[in-house]
Residue frames as qw, qx, qy, qz and C-alpha x, y, z in Angstrom:
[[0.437, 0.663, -0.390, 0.467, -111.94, -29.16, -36.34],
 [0.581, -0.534, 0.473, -0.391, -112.37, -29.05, -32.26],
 [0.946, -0.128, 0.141, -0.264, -112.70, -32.74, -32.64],
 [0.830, 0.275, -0.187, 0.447, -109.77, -33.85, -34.59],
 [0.107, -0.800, 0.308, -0.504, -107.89, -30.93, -32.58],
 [0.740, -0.447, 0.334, -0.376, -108.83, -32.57, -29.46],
 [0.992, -0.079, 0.091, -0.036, -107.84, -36.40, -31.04],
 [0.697, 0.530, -0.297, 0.381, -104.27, -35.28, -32.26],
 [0.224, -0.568, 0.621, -0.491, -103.10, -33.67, -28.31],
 [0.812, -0.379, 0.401, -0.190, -104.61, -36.91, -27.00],
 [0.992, 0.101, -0.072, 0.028, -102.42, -38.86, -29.31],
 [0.289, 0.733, -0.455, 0.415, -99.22, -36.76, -28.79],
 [0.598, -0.523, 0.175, -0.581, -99.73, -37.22, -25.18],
 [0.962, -0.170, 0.202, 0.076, -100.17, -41.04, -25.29],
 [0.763, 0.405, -0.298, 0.407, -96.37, -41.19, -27.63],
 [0.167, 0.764, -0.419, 0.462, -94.75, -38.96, -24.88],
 [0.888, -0.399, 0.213, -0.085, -95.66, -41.51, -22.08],
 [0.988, 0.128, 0.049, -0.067, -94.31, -43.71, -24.08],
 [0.463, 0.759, -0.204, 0.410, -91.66, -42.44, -25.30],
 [0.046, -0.745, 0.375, -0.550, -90.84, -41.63, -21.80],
 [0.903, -0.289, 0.284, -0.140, -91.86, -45.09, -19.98],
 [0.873, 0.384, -0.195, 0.228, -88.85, -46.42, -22.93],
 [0.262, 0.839, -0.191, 0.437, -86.58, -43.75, -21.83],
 [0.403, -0.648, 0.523, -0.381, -86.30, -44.19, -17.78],
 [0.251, 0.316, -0.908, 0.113, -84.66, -46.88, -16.32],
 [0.761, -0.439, -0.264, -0.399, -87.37, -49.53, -14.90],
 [0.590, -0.543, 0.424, -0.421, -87.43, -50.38, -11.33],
 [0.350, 0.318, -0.881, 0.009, -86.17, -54.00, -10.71],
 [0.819, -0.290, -0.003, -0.496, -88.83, -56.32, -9.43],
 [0.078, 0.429, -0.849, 0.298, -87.32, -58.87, -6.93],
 [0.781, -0.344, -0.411, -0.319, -88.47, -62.21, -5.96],
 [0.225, 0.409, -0.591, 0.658, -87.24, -62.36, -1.84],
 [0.710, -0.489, -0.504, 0.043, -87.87, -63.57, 1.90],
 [0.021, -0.612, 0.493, -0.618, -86.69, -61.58, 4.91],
 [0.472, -0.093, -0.830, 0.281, -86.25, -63.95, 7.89],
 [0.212, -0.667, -0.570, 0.429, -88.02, -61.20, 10.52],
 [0.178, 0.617, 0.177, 0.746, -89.57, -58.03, 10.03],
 [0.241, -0.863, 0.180, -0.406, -88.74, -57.09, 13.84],
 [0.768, 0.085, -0.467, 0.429, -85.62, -57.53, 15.56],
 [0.456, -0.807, -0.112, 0.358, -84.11, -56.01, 18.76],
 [0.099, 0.954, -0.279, -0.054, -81.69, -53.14, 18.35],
 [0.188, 0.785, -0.506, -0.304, -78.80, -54.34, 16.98],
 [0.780, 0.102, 0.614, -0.068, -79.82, -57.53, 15.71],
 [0.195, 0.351, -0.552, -0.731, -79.84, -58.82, 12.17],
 [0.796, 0.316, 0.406, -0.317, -82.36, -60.35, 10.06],
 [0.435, -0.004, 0.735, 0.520, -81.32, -62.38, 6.87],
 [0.569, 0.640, -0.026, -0.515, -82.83, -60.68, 3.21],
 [0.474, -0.205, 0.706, 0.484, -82.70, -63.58, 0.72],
 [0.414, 0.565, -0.241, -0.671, -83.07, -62.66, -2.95],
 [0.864, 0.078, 0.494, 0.059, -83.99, -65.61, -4.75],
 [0.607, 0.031, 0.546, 0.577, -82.59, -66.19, -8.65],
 [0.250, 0.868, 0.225, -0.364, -82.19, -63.19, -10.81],
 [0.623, 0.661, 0.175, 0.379, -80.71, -61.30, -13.44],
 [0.289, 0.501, -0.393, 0.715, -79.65, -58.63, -11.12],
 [0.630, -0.519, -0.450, 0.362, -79.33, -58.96, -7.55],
 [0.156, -0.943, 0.071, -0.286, -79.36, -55.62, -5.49],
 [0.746, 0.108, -0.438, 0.490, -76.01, -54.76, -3.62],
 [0.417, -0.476, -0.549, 0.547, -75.35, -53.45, -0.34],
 [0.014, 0.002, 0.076, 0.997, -75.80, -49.59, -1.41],
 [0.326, -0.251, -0.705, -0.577, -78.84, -50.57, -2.81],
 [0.624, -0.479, -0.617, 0.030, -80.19, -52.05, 0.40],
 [0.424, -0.221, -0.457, 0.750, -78.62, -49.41, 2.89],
 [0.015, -0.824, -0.082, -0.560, -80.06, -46.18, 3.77],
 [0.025, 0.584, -0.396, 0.709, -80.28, -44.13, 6.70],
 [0.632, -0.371, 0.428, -0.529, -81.73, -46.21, 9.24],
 [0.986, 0.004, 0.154, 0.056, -81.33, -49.94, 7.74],
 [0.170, -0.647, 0.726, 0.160, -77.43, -50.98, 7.58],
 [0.973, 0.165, -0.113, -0.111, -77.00, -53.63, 5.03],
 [0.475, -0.740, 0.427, 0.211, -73.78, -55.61, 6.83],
 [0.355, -0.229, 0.872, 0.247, -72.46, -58.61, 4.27],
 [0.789, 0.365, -0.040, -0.493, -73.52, -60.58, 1.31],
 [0.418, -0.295, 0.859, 0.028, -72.66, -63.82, 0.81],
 [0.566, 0.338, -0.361, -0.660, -73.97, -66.31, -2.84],
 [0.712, -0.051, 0.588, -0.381, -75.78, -69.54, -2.64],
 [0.430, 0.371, -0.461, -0.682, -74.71, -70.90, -5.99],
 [0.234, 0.250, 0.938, 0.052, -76.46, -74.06, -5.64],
 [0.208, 0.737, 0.642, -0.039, -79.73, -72.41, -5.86],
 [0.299, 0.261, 0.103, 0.912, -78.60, -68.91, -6.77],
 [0.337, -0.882, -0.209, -0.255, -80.41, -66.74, -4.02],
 [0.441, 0.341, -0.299, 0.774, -77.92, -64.33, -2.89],
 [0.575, -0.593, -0.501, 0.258, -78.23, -63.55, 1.18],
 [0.149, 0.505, -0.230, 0.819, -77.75, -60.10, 2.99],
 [0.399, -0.510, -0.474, 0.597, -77.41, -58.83, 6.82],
 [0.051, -0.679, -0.054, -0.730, -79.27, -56.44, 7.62],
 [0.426, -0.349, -0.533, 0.642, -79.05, -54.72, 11.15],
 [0.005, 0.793, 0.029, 0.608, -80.28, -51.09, 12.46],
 [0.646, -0.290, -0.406, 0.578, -79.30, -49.35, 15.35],
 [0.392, -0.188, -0.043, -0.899, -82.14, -46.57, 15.20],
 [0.238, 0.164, 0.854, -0.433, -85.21, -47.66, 17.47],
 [0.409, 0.410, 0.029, -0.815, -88.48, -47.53, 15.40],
 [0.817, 0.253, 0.517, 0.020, -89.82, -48.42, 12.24],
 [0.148, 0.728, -0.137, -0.655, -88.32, -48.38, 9.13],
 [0.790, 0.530, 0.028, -0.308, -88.88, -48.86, 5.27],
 [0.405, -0.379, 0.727, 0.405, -86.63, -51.11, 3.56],
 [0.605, 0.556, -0.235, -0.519, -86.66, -50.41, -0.17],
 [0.466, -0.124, 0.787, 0.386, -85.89, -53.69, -2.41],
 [0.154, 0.217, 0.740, 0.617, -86.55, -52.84, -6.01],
 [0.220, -0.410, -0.337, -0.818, -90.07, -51.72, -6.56],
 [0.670, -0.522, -0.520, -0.088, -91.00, -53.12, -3.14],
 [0.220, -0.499, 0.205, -0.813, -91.21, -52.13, 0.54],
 [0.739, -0.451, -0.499, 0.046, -91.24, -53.72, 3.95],
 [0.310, -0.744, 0.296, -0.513, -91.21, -52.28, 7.21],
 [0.745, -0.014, -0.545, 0.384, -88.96, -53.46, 9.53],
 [0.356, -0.870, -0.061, -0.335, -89.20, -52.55, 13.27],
 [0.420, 0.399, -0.564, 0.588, -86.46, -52.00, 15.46],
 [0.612, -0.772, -0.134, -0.106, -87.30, -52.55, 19.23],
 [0.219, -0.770, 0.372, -0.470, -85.45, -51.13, 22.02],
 [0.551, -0.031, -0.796, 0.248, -83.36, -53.63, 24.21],
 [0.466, -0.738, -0.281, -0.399, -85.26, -53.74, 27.43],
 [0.154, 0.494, -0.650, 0.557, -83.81, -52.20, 30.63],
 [0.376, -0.248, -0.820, 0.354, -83.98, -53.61, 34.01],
 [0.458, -0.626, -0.515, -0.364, -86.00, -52.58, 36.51],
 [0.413, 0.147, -0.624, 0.647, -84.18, -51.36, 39.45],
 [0.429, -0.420, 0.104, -0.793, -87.21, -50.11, 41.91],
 [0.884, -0.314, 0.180, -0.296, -88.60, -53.44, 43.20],
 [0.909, 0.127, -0.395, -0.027, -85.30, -55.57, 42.71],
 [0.787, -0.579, 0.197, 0.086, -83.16, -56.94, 45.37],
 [0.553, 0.719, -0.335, 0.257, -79.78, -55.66, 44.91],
 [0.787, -0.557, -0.028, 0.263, -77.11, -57.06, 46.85],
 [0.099, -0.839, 0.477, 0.243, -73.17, -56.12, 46.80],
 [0.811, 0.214, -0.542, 0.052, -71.05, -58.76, 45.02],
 [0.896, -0.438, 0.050, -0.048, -70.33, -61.42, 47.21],
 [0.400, -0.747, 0.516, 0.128, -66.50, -61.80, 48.86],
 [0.610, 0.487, -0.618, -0.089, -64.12, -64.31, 46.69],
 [0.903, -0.365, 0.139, -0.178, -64.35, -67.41, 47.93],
 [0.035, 0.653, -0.756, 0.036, -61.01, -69.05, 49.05],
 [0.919, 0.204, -0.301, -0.149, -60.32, -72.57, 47.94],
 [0.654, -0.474, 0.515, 0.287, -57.27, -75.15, 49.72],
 [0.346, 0.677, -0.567, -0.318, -54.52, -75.53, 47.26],
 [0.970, 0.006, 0.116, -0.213, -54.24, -79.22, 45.95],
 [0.760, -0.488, 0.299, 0.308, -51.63, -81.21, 45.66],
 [0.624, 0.491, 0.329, 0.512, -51.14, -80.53, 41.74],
 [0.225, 0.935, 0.042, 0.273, -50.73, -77.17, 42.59],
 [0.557, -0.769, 0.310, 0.048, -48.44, -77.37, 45.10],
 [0.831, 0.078, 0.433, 0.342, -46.57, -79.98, 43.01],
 [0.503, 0.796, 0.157, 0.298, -46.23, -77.50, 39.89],
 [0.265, -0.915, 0.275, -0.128, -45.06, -74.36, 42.44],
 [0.758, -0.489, 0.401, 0.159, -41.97, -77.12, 43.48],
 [0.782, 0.162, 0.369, 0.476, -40.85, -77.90, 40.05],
 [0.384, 0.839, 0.214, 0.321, -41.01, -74.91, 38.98],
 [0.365, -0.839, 0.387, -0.119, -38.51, -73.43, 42.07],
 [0.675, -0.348, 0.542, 0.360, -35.94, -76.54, 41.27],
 [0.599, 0.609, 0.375, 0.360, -36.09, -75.29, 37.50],
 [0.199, 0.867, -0.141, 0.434, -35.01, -71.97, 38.28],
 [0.555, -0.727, 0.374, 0.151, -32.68, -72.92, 40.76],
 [0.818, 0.142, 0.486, 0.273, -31.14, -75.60, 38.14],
 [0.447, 0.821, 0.267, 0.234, -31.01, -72.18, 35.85],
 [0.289, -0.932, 0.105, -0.194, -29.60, -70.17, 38.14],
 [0.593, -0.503, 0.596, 0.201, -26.77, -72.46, 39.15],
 [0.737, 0.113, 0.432, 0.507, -25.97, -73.22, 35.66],
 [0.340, 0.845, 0.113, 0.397, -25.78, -69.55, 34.53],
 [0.379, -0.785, 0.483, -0.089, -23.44, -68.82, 37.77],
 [0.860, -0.031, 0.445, 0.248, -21.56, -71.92, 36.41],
 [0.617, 0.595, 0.254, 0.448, -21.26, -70.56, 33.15],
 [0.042, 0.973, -0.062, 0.216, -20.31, -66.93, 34.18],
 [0.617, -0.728, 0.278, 0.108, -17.40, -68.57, 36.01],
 [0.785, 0.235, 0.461, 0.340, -15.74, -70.76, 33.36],
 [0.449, 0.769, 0.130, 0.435, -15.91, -67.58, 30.79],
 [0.269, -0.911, 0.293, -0.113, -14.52, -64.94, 33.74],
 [0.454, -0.734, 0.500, 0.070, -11.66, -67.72, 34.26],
 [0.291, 0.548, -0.708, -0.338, -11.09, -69.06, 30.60],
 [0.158, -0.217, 0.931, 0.247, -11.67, -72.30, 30.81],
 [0.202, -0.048, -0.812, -0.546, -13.52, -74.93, 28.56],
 [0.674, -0.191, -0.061, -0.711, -17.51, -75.39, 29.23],
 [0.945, -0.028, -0.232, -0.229, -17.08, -78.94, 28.87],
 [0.713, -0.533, 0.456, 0.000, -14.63, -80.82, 30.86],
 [0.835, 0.466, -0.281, 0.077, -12.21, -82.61, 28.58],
 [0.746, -0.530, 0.264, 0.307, -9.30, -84.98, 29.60],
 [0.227, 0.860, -0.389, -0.240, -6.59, -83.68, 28.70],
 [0.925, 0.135, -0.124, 0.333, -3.36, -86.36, 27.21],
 [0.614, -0.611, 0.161, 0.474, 0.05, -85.94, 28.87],
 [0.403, 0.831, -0.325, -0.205, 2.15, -83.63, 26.61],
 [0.905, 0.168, -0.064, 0.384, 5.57, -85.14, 24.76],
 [0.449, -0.534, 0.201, 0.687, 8.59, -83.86, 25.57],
 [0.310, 0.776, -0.316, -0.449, 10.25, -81.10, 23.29],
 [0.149, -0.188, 0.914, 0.326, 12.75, -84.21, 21.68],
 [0.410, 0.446, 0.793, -0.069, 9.52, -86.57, 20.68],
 [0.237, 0.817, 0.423, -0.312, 7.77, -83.62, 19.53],
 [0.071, 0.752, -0.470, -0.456, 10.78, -82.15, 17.45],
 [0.205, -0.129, 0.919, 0.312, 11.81, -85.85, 15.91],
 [0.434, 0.568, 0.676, -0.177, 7.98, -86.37, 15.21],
 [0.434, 0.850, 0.120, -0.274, 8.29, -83.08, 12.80],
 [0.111, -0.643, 0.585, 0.481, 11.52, -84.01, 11.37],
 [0.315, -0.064, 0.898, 0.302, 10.19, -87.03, 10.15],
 [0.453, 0.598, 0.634, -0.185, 7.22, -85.80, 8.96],
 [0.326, 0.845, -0.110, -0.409, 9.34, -83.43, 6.79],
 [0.231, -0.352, 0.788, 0.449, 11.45, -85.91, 5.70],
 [0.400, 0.276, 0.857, 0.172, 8.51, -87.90, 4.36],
 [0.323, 0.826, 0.163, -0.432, 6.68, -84.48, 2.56],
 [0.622, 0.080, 0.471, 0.620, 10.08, -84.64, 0.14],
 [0.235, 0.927, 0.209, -0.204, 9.51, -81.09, -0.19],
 [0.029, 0.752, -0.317, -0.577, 13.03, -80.08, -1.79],
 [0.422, 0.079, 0.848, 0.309, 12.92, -83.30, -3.96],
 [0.351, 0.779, 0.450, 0.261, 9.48, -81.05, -5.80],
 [0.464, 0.302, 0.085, 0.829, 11.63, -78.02, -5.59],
 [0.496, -0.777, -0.241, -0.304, 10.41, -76.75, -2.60],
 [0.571, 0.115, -0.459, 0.671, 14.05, -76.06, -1.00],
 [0.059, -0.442, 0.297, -0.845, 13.10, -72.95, 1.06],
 [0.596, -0.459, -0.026, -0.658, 10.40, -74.19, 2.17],
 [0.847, 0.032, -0.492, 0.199, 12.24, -77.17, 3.33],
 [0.462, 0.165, -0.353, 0.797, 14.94, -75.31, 5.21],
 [0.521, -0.419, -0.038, -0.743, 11.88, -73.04, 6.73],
 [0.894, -0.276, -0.138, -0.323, 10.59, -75.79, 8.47],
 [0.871, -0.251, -0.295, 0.303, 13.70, -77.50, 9.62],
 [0.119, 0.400, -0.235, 0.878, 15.09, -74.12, 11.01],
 [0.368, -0.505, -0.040, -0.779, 11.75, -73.79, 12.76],
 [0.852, -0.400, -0.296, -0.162, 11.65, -76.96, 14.38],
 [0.589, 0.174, -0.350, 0.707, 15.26, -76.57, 15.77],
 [0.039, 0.451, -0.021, 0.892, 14.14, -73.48, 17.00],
 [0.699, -0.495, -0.177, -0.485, 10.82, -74.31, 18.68],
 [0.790, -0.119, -0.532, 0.280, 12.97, -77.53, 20.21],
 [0.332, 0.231, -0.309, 0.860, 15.61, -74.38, 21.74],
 [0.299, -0.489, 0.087, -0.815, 12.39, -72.61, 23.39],
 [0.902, -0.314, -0.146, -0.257, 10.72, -75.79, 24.89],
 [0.921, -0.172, -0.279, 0.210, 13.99, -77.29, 26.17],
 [0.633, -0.019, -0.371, 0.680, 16.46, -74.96, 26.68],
 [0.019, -0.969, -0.204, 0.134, 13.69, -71.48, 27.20],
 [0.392, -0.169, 0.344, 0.837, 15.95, -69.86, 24.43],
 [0.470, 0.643, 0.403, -0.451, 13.46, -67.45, 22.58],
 [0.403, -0.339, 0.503, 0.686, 14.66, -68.32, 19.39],
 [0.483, 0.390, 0.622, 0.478, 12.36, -67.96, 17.06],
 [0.101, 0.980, 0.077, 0.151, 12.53, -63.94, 17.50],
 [0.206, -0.820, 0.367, 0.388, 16.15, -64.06, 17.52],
 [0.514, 0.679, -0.443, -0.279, 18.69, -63.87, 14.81],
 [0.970, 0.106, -0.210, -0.060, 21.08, -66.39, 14.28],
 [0.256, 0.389, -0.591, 0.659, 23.78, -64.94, 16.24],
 [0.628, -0.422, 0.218, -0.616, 21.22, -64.07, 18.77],
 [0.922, -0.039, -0.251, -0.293, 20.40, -67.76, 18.66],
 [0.839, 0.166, -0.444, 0.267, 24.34, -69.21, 19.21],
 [0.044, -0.577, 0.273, -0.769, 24.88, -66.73, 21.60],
 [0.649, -0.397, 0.192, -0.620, 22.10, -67.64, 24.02],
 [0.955, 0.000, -0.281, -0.093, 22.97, -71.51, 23.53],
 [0.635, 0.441, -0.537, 0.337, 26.05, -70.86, 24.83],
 [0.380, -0.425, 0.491, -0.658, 24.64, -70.48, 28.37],
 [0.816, 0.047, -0.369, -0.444, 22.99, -73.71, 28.05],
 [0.667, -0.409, 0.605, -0.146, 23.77, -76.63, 30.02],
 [0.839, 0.242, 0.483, 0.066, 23.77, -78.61, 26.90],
 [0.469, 0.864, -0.175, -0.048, 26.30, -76.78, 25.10],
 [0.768, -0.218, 0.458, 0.391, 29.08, -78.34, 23.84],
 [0.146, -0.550, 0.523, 0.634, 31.49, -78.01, 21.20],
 [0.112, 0.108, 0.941, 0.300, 29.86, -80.14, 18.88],
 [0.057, 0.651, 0.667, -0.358, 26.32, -78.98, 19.51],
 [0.084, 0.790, 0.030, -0.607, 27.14, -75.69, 18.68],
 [0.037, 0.281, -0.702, -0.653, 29.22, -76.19, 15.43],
 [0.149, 0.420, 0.812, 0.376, 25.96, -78.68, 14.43],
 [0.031, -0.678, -0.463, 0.571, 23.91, -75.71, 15.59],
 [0.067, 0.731, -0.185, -0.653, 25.52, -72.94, 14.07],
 [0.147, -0.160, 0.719, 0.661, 25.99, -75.17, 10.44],
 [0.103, 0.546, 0.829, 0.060, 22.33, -76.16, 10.49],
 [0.200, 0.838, 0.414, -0.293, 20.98, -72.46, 10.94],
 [0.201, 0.592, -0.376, -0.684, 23.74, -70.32, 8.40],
 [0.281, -0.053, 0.822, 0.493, 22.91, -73.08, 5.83],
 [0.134, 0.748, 0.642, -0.097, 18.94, -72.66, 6.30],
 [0.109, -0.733, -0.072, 0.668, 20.30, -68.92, 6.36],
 [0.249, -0.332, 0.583, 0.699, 21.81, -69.30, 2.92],
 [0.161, 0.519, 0.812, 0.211, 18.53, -70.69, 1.34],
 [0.045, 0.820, 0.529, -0.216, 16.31, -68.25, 2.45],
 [0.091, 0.970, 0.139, -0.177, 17.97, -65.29, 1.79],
 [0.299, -0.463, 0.697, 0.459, 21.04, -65.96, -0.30],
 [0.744, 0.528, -0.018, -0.410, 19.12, -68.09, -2.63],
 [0.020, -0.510, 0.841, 0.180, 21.61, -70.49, -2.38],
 [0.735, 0.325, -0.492, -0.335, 21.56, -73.81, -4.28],
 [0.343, -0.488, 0.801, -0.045, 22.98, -76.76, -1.75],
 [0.425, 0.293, -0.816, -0.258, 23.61, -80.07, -3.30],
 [0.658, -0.375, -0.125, -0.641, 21.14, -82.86, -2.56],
 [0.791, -0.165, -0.575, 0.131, 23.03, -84.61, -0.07],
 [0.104, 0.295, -0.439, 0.842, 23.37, -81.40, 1.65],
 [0.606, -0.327, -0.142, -0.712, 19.56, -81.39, 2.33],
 [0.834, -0.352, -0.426, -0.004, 19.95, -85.11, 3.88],
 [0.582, 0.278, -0.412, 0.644, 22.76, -83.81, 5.55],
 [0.237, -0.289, 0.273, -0.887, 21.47, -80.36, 7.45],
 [0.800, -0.347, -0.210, -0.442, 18.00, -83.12, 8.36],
 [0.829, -0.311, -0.440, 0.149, 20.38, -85.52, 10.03],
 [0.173, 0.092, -0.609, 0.769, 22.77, -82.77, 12.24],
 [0.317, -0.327, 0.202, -0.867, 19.56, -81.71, 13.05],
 [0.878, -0.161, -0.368, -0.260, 18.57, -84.68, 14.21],
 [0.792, 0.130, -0.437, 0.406, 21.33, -85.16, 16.21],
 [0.079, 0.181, -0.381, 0.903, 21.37, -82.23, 18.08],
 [0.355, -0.437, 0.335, -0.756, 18.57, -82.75, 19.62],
 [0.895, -0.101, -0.422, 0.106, 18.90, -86.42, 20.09],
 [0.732, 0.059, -0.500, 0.458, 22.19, -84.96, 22.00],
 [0.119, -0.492, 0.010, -0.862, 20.74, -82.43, 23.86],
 [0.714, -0.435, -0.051, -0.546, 17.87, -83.51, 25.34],
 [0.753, 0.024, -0.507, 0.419, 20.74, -86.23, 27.38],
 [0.236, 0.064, -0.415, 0.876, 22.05, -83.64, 28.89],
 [0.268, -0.080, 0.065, -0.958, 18.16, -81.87, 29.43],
 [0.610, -0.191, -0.725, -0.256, 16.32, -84.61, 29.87],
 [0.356, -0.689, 0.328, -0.540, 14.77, -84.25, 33.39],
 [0.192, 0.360, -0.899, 0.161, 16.21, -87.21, 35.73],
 [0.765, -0.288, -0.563, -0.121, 14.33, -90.21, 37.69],
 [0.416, -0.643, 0.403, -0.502, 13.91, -89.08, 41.43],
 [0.659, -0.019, -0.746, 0.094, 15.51, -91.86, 43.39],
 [0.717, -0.597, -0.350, -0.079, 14.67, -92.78, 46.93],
 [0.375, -0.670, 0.543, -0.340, 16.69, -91.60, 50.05],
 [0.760, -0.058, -0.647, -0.019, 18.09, -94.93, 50.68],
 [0.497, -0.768, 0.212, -0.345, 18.41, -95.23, 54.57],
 [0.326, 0.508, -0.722, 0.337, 21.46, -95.78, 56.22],
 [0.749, -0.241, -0.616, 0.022, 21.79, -98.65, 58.61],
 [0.504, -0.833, 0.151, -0.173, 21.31, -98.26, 62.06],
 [0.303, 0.572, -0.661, 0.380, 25.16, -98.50, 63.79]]
């Protein structure tokens, strides 16, 4: 009974191994090269893991005295590469899987300062300046002058209005030219012909008007139309006529606009040619003469 006793604990025994060798997780046997197993304080050596199933990852490979930095994968040959570094002086154990390698850390070595020949640092030596440099230093001082005198250019121009760029200017037309130029350009629009009367009578009111400021400095287009016959009547170029073509041209325009009258369409050619006329006969009389010479009188 001792005997079989004895053969049934030793067989429990062997199943609970077993049982238990099934149970834990097995260690991971790595095939691997480490490039140096002693570097200087913060160096790195290279750990390369050749081709596996699983490949250990930086947790794996760190502890407290080995720093695993990077990992990087070779997939030609599949052998995955790690930096390792420490930056503890000594030795220490670097676990990989079920293996172990010491890896020493050595101390960077200090100098020696008892027997060496310290000096002071020597004075900065002073060099002649070549011509490229000297050459640079020059352009650079006719650049910022060149800046300078075109921002003190520019600040003048804006402080006294005028144009950045030079432009020639063209002699102006007289007020006549300039008035006949817009009569005819409203004749040819044929705005009351599309039933565009006000806007007809607008425009040839206004140009009458403008003509009155530029030739006779009448401010007419901010006065009424009394205002308007009034002030002409100081004019040098009033006449009887004038005025009556005046005063029909602006109460007809007057009637349009704000009467809503209706004028028959040979009034329309009608009010375009007094107004044509009046300042055809105006600008005679306002037209500035031709300075003639002093002629000199004969000696007696």
């Amino acid at each position: 009974m001792k005997r079989l006793f004895f053969i049934l604990i030793t067989l429990s025994s062997i199943g609970a191994a077993a049982f238990a060798q099934d149970t834990l997780p097995a260690v991971p046997h790595y095939s691997y090269r480490l490039d140096s197993t002693s570097i200087m304080l913060g160096d790195q050596t290279v750990l390369a893991v050749e081709k596996t199933p699983i490949y250990p990852s930086l947790d794996d490979l760190s502890n407290n005295d080995i720093v695993a930095v990077r990992q990087w994968m070779d997939t030609a040959n599949g052998t995955l590469y790690t930096s390792l570094t420490s930056f503890e002086e000594g030795e220490h154990w670097l676990h990989i899987g079920d293996d172990s390698v010491l890896i020493t850390v050595n101390d960077v070595p200090g100098v020696d300062t008892t027997n060496a020949n310290i000096r002071d640092i020597a004075n900065i030596m002073s060099q002649p300046y070549t011509f490229g440099e000297i050459a640079r230093v020059v352009v650079y001082l006719w650049i910022l002058c060149a800046v300078v005198a075109a921002a003190v250019l520019l600040y003048l121009r804006i402080k006294r209005k005028k144009p950045l760029i030079g432009t020639t200017q063209q002699p102006q037309l007289p007020p006549d030219t300039r008035a006949l130029q817009r009569l005819e350009q409203l004749r040819q629009q044929q705005l009351w012909q599309h039933g565009k009367t006000k806007e007809y009578y607008t425009e040839l009111t206004d140009t009458v008007r403008v003509y009155l400021e530029e030739a006779c400095n009448i401010q007419s287009t901010e006065m009424t139309t009394d205002q308007t016959l009034d002030a002409f009547q100081t004019s040098p170029a009033c006449s009887t006529e004038s005025e009556n073509q005046l005063r029909q041209i602006l109460q007809s325009a007057d009637m349009v606009k704000f009467a809503k009258s209706q004028p028959q369409p040979y009034q329309h050619d009608l009010a375009l040619g007094q107004a044509t006329d009046f300042i055809k006969a105006t600008w005679l009389v306002l037209a500035p003469k031709p300075e003639t010479p002093d002629t000199e009188k004969p000696a007696s």
